[in-house]
C-alpha positions in Angstrom: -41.4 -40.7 -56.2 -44.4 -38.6 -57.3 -44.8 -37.1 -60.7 -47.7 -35.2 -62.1 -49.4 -37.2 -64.8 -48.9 -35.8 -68.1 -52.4 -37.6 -69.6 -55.7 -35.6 -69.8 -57.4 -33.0 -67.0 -56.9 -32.8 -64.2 -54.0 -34.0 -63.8 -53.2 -37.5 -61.3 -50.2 -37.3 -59.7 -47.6 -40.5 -60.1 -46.4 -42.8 -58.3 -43.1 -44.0 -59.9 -41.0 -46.5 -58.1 -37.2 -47.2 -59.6 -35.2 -50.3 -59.7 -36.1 -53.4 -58.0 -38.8 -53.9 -55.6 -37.8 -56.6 -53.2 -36.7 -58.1 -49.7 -34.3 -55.8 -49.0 -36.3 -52.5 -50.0 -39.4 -53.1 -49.3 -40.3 -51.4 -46.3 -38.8 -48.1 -47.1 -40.7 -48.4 -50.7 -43.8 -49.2 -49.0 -43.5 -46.4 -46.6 -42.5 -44.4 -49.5 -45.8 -45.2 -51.5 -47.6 -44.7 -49.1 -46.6 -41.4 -48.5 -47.4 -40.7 -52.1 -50.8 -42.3 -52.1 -51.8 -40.1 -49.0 -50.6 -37.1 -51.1 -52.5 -37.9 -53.7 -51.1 -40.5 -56.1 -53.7 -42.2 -57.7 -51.7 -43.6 -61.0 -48.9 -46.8 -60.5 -46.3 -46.3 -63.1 -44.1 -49.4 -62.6 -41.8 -48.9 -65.9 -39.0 -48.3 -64.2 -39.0 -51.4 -61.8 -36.9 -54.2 -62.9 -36.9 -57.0 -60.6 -40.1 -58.2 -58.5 -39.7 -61.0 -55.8 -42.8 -61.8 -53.6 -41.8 -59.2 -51.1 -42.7 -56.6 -54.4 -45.7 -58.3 -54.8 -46.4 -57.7 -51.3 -45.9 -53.8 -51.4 -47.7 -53.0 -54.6 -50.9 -54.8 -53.2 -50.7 -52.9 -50.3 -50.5 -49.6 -52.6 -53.8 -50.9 -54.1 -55.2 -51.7 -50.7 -54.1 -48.4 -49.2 -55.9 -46.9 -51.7 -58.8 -48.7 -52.1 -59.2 -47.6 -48.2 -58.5 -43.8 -48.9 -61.7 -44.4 -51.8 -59.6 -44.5 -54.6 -57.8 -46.9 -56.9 -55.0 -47.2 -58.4 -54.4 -47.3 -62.1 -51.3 -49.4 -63.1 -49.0 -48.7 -66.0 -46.4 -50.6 -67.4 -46.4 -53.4 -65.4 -43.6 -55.3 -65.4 -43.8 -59.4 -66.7 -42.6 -60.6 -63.8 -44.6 -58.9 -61.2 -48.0 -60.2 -63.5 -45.8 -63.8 -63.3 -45.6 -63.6 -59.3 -49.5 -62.8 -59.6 -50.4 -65.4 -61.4 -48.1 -68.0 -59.6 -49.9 -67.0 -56.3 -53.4 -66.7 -57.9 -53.7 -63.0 -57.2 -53.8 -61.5 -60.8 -57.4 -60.8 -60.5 -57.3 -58.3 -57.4 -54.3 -56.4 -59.3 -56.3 -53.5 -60.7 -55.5 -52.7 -64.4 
């Protein structure tokens, strides 16, 4: 799920989640991140995520929380309309970092 970054020195490595994030994944794609963010991930590359529900939300703000503990942040890419939809629905688009 990580990837180096192929943008500008040094490199950040990527976090790169696939397919949907929701209900039924969300725990192992949360651990997953995790994982990745404690390895080093410090870029959110969402362009291969399809579907969001509120359980998605849920995981990529913890990402940004974990994160944002560990003294870093990440840096979203490609962020898919409806996660910024879910956001705004649930007035939460401001702490998504961009």
């Amino acid at each position: 799920m990580t990837s180096p970054a192929s943008e500008g020195a040094p490199e950040a490595a990527v976090l790169a989640p696939q397919g949907t994030l929701n209900l039924s994944n969300a725990a192992a794609a949360l651990a997953d991140g995790l994982e990745s963010i404690r390895a080093g991930a410090r870029v959110l590359d969402l362009g291969a995520v399809g579907a969001v529900d509120s359980a998605g939300l849920g995981v990529v703000l913890e990402w940004c929380r974990q994160a944002r503990a560990a003294g870093a942040e990440l840096e979203l890419r490609n962020v898919p309309t409806s996660l910024r939809q879910l956001a705004e629905l649930y007035g939460l688009r401001d702490i998504l970092p961009t």
